[in-house]
C-alpha positions as CSV (number, residue, x, y, z in Angstrom):
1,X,229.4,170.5,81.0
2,X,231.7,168.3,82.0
3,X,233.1,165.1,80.3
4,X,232.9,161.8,82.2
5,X,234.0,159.0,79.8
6,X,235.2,159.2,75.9
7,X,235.4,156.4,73.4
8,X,237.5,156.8,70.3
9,X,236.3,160.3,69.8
10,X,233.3,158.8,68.3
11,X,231.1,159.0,71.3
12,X,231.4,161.0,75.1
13,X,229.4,160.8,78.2
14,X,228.7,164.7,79.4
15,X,227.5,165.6,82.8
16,X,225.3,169.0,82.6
17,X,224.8,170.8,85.7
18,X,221.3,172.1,86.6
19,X,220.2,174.8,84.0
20,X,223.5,174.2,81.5
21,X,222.2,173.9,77.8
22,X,222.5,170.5,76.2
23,X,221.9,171.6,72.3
24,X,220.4,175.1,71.3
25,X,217.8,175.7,69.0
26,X,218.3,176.6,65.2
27,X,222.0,175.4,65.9
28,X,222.8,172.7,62.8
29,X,224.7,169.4,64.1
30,X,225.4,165.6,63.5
31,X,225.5,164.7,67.1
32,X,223.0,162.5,68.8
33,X,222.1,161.8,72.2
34,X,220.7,159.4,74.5
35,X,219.9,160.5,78.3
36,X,221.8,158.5,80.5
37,X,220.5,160.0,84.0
38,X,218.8,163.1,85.0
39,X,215.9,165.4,83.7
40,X,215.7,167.6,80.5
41,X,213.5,170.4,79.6
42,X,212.6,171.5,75.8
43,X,211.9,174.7,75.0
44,X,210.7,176.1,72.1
45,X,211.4,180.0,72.5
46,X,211.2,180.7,75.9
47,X,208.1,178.3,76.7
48,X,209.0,174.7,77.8
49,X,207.3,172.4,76.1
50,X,208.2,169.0,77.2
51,X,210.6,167.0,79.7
52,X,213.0,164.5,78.9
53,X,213.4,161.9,81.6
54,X,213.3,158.6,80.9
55,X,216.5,156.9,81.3
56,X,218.0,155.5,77.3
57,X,215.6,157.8,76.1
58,X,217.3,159.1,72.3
59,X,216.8,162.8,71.3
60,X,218.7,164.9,68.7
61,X,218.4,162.5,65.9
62,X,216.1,164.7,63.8
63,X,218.6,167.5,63.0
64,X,221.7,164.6,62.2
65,X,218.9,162.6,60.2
66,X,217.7,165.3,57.9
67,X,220.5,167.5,58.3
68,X,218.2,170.6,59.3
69,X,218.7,172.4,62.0
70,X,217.9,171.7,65.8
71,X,214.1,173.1,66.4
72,X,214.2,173.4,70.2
73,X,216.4,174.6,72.7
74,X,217.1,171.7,75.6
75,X,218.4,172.0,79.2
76,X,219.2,170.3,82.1
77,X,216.5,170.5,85.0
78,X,218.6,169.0,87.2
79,X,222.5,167.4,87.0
80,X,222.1,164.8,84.4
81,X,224.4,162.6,82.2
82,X,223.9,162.7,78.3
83,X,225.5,160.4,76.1
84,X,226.9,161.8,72.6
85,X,227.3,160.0,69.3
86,X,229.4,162.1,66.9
87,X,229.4,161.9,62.8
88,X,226.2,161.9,62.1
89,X,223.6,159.2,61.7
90,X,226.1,157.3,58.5
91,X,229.1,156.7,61.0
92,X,226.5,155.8,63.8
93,X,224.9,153.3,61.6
94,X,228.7,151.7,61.0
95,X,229.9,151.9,64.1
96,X,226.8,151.9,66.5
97,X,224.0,149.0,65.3
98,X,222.6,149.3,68.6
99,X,222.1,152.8,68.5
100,X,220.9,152.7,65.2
101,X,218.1,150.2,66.2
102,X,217.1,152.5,68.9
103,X,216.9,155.4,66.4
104,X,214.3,152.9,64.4
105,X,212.6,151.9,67.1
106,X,212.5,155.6,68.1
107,X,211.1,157.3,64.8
108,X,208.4,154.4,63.8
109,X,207.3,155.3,67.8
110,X,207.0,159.0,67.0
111,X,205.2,158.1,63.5
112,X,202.5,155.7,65.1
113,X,201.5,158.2,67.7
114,X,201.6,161.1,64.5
115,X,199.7,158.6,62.9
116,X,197.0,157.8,66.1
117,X,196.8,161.8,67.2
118,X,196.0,162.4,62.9
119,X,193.2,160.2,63.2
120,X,191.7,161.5,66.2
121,X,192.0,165.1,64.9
122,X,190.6,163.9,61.4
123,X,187.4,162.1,63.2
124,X,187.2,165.5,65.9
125,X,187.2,168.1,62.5
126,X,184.2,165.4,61.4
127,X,182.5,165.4,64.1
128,X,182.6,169.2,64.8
129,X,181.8,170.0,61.2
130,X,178.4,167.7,61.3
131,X,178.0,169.6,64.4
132,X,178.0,172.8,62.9
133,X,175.9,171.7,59.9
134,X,173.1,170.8,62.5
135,X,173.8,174.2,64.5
136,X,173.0,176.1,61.5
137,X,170.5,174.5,60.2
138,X,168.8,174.8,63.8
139,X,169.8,178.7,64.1
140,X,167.5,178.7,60.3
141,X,164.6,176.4,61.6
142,X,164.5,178.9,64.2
143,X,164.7,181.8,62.7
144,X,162.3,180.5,59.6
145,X,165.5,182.4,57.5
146,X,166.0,180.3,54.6
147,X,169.1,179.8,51.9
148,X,167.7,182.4,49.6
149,X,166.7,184.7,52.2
150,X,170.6,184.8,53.3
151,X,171.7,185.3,49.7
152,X,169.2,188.6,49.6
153,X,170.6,189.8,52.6
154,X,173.7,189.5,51.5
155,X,173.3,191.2,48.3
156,X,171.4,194.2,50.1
157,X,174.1,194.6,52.6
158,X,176.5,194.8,49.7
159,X,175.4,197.9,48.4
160,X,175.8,201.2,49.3
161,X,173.7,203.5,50.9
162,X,173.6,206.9,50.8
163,X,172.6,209.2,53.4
164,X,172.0,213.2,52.8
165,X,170.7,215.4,55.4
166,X,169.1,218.5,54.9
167,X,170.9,221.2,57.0
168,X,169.6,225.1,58.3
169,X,171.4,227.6,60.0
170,X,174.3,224.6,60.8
171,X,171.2,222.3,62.6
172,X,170.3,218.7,61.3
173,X,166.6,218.6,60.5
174,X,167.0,214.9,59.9
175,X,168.2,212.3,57.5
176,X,167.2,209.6,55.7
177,X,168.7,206.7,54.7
178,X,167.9,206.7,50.6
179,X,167.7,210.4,50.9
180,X,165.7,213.8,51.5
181,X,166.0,216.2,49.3
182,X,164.1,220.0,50.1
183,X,161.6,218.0,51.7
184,X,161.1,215.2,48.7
185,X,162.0,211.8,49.2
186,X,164.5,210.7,46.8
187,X,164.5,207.2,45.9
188,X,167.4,206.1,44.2
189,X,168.1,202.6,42.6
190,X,171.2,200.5,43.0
């Protein structure tokens, strides 16, 4: 990392070199960021997750915001230039209104497309559990197995069954399930 331009402490324009990390995850901090030039990569772990390209494009707020810390790990793909905004998001807001409109404009972005994937998960879960409803009761038309039928089942598979073989010499003669006993069934009741 290398620092290009400072202003007052408060904010710094950084160059990162191909592969050098910008902010590391689980790290707390109340600096922000806005890519000036370049291409990021976010990693969660070891497994990227996204890229960070876009020119003005603000990332880091999150952790500064709600104080927590960072959740992913984010490097630079190529040489890029990163702009930093130190004191957390109080002294932004006071001495950066611009950057605090682009933090607004930012999160109400990321909470409309929450908002729009939510909605299409909610209708997809619908629409699969209808289409499970119909499966099964397709799999029962089918099978001419009805609601009580299943509880039955259910119940007989709950018990236990016994099994007791009748042994000579060390040789299995056979077995039954509910039991043989000197050549007498034995019928037990559970």
């Amino acid at each position: 990392m290398q620092k290009v331009k400072t202003d007052k402490a408060h904010s710094e324009l950084l160059h990162y070199s191909t592969g050098e990390i910008v902010l590391k995850e689980g790290q707390g901090s109340s600096v922000i960021y806005i890519l000036r030039h370049g291409k990021l990569g976010v990693y969660k772990g070891d497994n990227k997750v996204a890229e960070l390209s876009d020119d003005g494009l603000l990332f880091g707020e999150m952790s500064s915001i709600l104080g927590k810390p960072r959740t992913c790990t984010i490097k630079a793909e190529v040489d890029s230039d990163v702009m930093l905004y130190r004191g957390g998001v109080h002294s932004i807001v006071k001495r950066f209104p611009s950057i605090t409109e682009k933090i607004l404009i930012v999160l109400a972005e990321r909470l409309d497309d929450l908002n729009e994937k939510y909605s299409a998960m909610q209708s997809k879960c619908e629409f699969l559990a209808r289409e499970l409803d119909e499966a099964k009761t397709r799999i029962n038309q089918l099978t001419g197995e009805k609601e009580d039928d299943k509880v039955i089942a259910a119940e007989k598979a709950a018990r236990p069954e016994h099994k007791i073989e009748r042994k000579i010499s060390g040789e299995t003669l056979g077995g039954l399930s509910d039991g043989d006993l000197l050549g007498r069934r034995v019928i037990r009741k559970f």
